[in-house]
C-alpha positions in Angstrom: -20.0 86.8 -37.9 -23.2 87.5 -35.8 -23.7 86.1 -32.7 -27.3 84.2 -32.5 -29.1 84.5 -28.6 -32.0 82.0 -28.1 -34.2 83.8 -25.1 -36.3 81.8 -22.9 -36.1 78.6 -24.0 -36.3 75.5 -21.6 -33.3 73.8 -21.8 -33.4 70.4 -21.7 -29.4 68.9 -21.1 -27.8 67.0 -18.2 -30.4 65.7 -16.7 -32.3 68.5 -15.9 -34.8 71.0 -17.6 -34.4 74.6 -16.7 -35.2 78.0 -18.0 -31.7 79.4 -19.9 -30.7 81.3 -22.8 -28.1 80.7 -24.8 -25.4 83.0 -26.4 -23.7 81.8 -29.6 -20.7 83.5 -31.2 -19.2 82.0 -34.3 -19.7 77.9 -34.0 -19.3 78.1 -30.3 -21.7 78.1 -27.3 -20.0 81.4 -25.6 -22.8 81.7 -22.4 -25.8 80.3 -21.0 -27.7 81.7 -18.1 -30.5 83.3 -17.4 -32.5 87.1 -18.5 -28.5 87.1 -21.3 -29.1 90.6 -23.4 -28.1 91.4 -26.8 -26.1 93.9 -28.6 -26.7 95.6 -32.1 -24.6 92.4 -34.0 -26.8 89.9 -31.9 -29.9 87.9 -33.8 -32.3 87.6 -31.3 -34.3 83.6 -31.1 -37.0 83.4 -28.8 -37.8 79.9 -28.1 -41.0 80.5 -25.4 -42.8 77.3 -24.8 -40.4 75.2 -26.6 -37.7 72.7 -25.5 -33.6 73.9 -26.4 -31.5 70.5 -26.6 -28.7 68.9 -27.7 -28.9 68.2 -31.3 -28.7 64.3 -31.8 -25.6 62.3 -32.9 -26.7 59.6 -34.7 -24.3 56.8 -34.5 -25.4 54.5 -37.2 -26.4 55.6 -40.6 -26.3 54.4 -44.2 -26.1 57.4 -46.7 -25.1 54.7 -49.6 -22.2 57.2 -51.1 -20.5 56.5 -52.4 -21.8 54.1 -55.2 -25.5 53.3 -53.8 -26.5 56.6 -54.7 -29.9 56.3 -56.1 -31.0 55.2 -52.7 -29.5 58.2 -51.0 -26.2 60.1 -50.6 -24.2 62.5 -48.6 -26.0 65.8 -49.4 -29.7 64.7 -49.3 -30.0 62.6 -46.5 -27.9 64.8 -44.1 -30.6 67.1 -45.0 -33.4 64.5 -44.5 -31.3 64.6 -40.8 -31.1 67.8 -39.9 -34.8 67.9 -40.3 -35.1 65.1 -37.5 -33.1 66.9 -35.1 -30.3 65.3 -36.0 -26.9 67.5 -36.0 -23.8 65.0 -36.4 -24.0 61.2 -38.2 -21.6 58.4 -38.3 -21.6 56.2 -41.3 -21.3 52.9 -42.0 -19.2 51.2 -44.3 -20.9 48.8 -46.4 -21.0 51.2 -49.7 -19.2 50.6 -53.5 -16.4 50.5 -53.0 -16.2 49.6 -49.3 -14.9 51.2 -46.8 -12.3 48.9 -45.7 -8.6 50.6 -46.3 -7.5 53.7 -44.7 -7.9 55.3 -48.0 -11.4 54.4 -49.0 -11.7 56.4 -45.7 -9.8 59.0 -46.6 -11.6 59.4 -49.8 -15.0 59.5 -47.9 -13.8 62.8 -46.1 -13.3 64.4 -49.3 -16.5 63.6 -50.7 -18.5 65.2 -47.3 -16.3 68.3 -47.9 -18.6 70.7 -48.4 -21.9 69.1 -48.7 -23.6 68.2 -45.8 -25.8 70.1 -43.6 -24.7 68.1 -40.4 -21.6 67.2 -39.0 -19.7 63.7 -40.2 -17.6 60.8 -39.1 -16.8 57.4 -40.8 -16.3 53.7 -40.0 -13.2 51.7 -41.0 -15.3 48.2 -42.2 -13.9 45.1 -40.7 -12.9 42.1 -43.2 -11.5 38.3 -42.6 -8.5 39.7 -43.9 -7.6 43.5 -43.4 -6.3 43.4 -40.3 -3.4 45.3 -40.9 -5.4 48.3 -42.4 -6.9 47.9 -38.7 -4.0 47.8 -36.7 -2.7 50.8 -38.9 -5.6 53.1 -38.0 -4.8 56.2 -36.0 -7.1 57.5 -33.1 -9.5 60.5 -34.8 -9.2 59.0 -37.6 -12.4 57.0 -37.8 -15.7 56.9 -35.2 -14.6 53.3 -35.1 -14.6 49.9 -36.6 -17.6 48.2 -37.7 -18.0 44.4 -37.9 -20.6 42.8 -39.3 -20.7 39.6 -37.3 -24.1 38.0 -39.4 -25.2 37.6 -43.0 -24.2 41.1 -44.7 -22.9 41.3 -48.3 -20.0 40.9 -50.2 -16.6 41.0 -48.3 -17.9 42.7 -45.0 -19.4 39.5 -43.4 -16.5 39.0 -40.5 -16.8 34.9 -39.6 -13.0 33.9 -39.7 -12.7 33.0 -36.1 -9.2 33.8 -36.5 -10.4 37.6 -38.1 -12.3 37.8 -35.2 -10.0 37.1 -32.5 -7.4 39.5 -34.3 -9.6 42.2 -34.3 -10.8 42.4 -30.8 -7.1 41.8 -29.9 -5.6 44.7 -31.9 -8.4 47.7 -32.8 -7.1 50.8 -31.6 -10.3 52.3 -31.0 -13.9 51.2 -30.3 -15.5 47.9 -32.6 -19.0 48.0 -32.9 -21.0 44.8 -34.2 -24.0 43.7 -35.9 -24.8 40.4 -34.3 -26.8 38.2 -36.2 -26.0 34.1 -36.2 -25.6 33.4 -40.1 -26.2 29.8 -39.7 -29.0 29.9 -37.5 -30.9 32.5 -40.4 -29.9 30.0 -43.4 -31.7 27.5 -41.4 -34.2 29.5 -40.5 -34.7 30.6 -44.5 -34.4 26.9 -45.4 -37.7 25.8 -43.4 -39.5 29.2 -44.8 -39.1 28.2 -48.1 -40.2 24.8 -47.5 -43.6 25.9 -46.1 -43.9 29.2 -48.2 -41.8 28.7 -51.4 -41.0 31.9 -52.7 -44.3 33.2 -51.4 -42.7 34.1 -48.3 -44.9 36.4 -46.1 -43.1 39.7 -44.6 -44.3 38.4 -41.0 -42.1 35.4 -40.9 -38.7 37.7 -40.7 -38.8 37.9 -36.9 -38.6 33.6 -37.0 -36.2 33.8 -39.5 -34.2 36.3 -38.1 -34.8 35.0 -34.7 -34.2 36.0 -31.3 -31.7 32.6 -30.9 -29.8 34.3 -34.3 -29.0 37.4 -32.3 -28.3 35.8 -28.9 -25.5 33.2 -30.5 -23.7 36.5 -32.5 -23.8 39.0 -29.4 -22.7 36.4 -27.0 -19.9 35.9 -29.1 -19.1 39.7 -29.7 -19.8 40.2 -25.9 -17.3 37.1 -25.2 -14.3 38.1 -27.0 -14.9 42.1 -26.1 -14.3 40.8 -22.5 -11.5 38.2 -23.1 -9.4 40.7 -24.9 -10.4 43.7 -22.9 -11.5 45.5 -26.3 -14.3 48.5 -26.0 -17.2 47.0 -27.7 -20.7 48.6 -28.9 -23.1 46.6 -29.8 -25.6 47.6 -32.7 -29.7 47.9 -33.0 -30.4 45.5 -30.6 -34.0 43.6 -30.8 -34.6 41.2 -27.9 -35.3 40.7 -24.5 -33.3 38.0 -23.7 -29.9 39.6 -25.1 -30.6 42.4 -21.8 -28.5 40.0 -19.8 -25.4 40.1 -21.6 -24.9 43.9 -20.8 -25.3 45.4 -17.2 -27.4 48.6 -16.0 -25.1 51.9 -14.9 -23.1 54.8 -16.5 -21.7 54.5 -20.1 -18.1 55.9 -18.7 -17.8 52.9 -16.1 -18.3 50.7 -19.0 -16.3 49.1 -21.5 -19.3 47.2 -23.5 -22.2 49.5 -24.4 -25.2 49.0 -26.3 -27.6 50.7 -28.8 -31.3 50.6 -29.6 -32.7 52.2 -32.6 -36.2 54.2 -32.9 -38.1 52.0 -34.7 -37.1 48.9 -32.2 -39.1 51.2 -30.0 -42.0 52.3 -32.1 -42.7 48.6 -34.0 -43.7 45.4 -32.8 -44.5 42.2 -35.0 -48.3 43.3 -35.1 -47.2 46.3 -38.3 -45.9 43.2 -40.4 -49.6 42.8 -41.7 -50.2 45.9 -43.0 -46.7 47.8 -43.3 -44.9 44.5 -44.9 -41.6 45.7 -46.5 -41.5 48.9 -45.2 -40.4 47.6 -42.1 -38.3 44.9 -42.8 -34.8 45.4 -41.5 -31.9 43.7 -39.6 -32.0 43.0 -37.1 -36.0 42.0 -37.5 -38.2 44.0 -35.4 -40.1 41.5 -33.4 -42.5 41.0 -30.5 -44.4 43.3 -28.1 -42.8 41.9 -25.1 -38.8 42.6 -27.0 -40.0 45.9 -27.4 -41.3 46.3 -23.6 -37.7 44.9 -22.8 -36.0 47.5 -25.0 -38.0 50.4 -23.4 -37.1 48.9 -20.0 -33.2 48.8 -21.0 -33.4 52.0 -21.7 -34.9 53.7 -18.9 -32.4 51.4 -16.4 -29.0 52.1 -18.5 -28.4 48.9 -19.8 -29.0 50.1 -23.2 -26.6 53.6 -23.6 -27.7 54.9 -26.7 -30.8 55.6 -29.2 -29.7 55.7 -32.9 -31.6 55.6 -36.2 -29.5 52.7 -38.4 -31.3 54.9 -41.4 -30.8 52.7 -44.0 -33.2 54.2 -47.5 -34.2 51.3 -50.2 -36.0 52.7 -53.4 -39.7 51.9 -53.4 -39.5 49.7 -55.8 -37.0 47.4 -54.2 -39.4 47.4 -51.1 -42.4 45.9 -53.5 -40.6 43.1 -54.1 -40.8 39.7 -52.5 -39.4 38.4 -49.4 -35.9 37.0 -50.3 -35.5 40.1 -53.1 -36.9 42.9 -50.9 -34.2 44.5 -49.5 -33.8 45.4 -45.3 -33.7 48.9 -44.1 -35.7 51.9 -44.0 -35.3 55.7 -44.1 -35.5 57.0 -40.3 -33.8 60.1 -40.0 -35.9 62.9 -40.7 -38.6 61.9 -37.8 -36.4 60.2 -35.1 -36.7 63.0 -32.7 -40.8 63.8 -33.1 -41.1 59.8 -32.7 -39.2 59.8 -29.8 -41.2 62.6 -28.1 -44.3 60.8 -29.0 -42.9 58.1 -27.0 -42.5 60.7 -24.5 -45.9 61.5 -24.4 -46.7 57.6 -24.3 -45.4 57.7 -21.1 -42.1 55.5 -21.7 -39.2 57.8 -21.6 -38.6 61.3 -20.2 -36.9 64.5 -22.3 -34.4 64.0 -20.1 -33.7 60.4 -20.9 -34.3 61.0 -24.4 -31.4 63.5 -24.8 -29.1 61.5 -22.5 -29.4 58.5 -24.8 -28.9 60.6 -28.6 -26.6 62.7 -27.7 -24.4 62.8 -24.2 -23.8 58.9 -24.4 -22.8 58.9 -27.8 -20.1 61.8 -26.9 -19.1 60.1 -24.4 -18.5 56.4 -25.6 -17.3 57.5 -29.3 -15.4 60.5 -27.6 -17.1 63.2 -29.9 -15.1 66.7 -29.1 -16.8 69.4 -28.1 -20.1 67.9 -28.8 -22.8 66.2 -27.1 -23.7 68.7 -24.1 -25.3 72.0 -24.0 -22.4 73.4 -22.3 -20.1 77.2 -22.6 -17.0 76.5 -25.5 -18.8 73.5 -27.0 -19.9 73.5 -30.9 -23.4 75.6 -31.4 -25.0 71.6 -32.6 -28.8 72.6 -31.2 -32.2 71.8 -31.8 -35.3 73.1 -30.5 -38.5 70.9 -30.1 -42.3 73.0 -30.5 -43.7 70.1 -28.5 -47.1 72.3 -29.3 -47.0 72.1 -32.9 -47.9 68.5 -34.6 -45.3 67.1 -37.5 -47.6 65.3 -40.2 -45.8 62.7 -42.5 -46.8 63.3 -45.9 -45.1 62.2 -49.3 -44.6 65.7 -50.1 -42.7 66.4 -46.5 -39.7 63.8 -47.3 -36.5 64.9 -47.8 -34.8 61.6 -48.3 -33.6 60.8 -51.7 -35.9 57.3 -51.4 -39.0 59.7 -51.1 -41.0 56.8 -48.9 -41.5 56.8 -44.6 -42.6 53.4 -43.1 -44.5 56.7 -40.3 -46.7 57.7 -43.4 -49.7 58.8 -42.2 -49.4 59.5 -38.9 -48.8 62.7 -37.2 -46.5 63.3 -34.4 -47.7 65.7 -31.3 -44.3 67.6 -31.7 -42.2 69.1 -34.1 -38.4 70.2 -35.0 -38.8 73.9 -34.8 -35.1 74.7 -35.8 -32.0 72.9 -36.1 -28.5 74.7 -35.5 -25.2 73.1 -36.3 -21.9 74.9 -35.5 -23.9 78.3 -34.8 -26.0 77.9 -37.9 -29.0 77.5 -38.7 -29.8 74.9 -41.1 -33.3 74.0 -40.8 -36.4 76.1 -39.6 -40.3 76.0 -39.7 -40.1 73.3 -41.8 -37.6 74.5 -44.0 -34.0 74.0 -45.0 -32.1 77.1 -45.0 -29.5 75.9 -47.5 -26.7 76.2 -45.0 -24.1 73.6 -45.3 -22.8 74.1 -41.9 -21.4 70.1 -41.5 -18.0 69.6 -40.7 -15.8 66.7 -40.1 -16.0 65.4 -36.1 -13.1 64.7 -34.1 -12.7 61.4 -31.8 -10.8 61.2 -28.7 -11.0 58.2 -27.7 -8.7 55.0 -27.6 -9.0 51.8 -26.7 
């Protein structure tokens, strides 16, 4: 195999930014350092004027595979990924059939095997009653366990007290939540359809999926996490006033972290009136002043990681009414030029940015060998052209849905190449059909 050298890049990884090339043999990161030279079996990358980083691991996606595949599946929207700068995913568990035995797990390995362009890990789903299937689970052999601790469908809603306790009493490895009050929202959709009958306008989701419904569900999460001494990770938080539950300071000094996702930090309220559906999701994105908040989090370490939750409806679906329009939107293919937009904005630093998508998640989930820019690690890179503009057309989408809630915009930067375990699998705008994804392995225990 041929060793790749990227030449005079800035490197962009711990915390600092610094001239460096980097030497790849096979799917490892064998040097960095500065003026490295190369041989006659060396392919030479020269990255001047662009930004070498981390590639992203995205802790929370929804490729719908198996059995929601006419919204997405494994092999298109890992490319739809890769294209965002995204090298590693982990995915969620709500598909058909769920993931909620050891061997539904199992039987989502096999189905990666082979086709996807980034690496991949899987959730174990939480139920009211599979807590032996949860006890039973090994270390490595999941990213985690996922709860859905708010209205969800089908059997993956978690609101047996009981369930509950027995989960954060007996996961081996790290429970992550979506924390949403289910009462609180049936109220909520109750007086809606009292005022608006089925007519329901796309700007009331914030009110129905209020900042109360969040606060009452992550409290909770937070509240048994603590009582049982469990690690806990708290999903795609919206609101300012959830900020005090978790405290500022390093992820590894923690035992409760939290995530935002990208377009919690691009969105406010305000896009409801002319993006409607396209940006309905749950949790609801809601006011300037939660966003402000969010940013804020960020920047002091209360919030520990930046995901996408990419979660692609068909376009159809999202013309439908309120209470038939389904939530979620496709994110992955621009979450790293949005996030350098918001670099630009002001709100974040490169530095911050790849602390928060890829060296916390490696960290907290125990990725390894991943995560840092470091000699021995896995060749997962990407490198920004924060001189060259990204455009979001129809014909530029790579996910399966074929629809961006960013149409129409153009970011200031773009992914100029994305390498995952030493190859590359996207450049100038292309896929290179490489399917360089392999399975990730976890580390860490409870």
């Amino acid at each position: 195999m041929k060793k790749l050298l990227i030449t005079n890049a800035q490197l962009v990884n711990e915390g600092e930014t610094r001239d460096a090339d980097v030497l790849i043999n096979g799917d490892r990161i064998e040097k960095i350092g500065p003026g490295l030279s190369a041989d006659g079996n060396t392919e030479v990358l020269d990255a001047l004027g662009k930004l070498l980083m981390p590639g992203m691991i995205d802790d929370q996606v929804h490729f719908r595979e198996p059995g929601l595949t006419n919204k997405g599946d494994l092999a298109t929207e890992s490319a739809a990924a890769v294209a965002g700068g995204i090298t590693s995913f982990m995915d969620m568990p709500n598909v058909n059939p769920q993931t909620t035995t050891r061997a539904a797990l199992a039987d989502k390995y096999d189905m990666a095997s082979g086709r996807c362009r980034a690496n991949y890990g899987f959730y174990l789903g939480a139920t009211n009653r599979n807590i032996e299937e949860i006890k039973a689970l090994q270390v490595g052999e999941s990213c985690g366990i996922k709860a859905f601790m708010g209205a969800s469908t089908g059997d993956m809603l978690v609101d047996d007290p009981q369930a509950l306790e027995n989960l954060f009493e007996h996961a081996p490895v790290i429970v992550l939540t979506h924390c949403e009050h289910s009462p609180t929202i049936r109220d909520n959709e109750a007086r809606a359809k009292v005022e608006f009958g089925e007519r329901v306008p796309m700007s009331e989701h914030p009110k129905i999926r209020s900042a109360n419904a969040c606060l009452l569900s992550s409290s909770q999460a937070v509240d048994l996490a603590r009582r049982h001494d469990a690690l806990l990770h708290v999903l795609h938080l919206t609101t300012a006033i959830e900020m005090g539950l978790f405290t500022k300071g390093h992820r590894n000094e923690k035992r409760i972290t939290a995530e935002v996702c990208v377009h919690h930090l691009w969105f406010d309220e305000s896009r409801y009136e002319d993006l409607g559906a396209k940006i309905k999701c749950n949790p609801a994105i809601k006011t300037a002043e939660d966003r402000a908040a969010l940013i804020q989090a960020v920047n002091d370490d209360r919030i520990d990681i930046i995901a996408t939750d990419h979660a692609p409806h068909t376009a159809s679906e999202k013309r439908k009414t309120y209470f038939k329009s389904p939530a979620g939107l496709p994110l992955v293919q621009h979450v790293m030029p949005c996030l350098f937009d918001l670099v630009y904005a002001g709100e974040f630093s490169h530095e911050k940015i790849v602390d928060k998508t890829s060296h916390a998640v490696a960290d907290i989930f125990g990725v390894a060998d991943r995560g840092y820019v470091r000699e021995g690690y896995f060749a997962d890179l990407v490198i920004m052209d924060p001189a060259k503009h990204t455009a979001v057309t129809p014909g530029s989408l790579l996910a399966k849905c074929h629809w961006s809630p960013f149409e129409g915009h153009t970011f200031r930067a773009t992914v100029d190449t994305t390498i995952v375990n030493g190859l590359v699998v996207y450049q100038d705008g292309q896929l290179t059909g490489q399917i360089a994804g392999g399975k990730l392995a976890f580390d860490r225990a409870r």
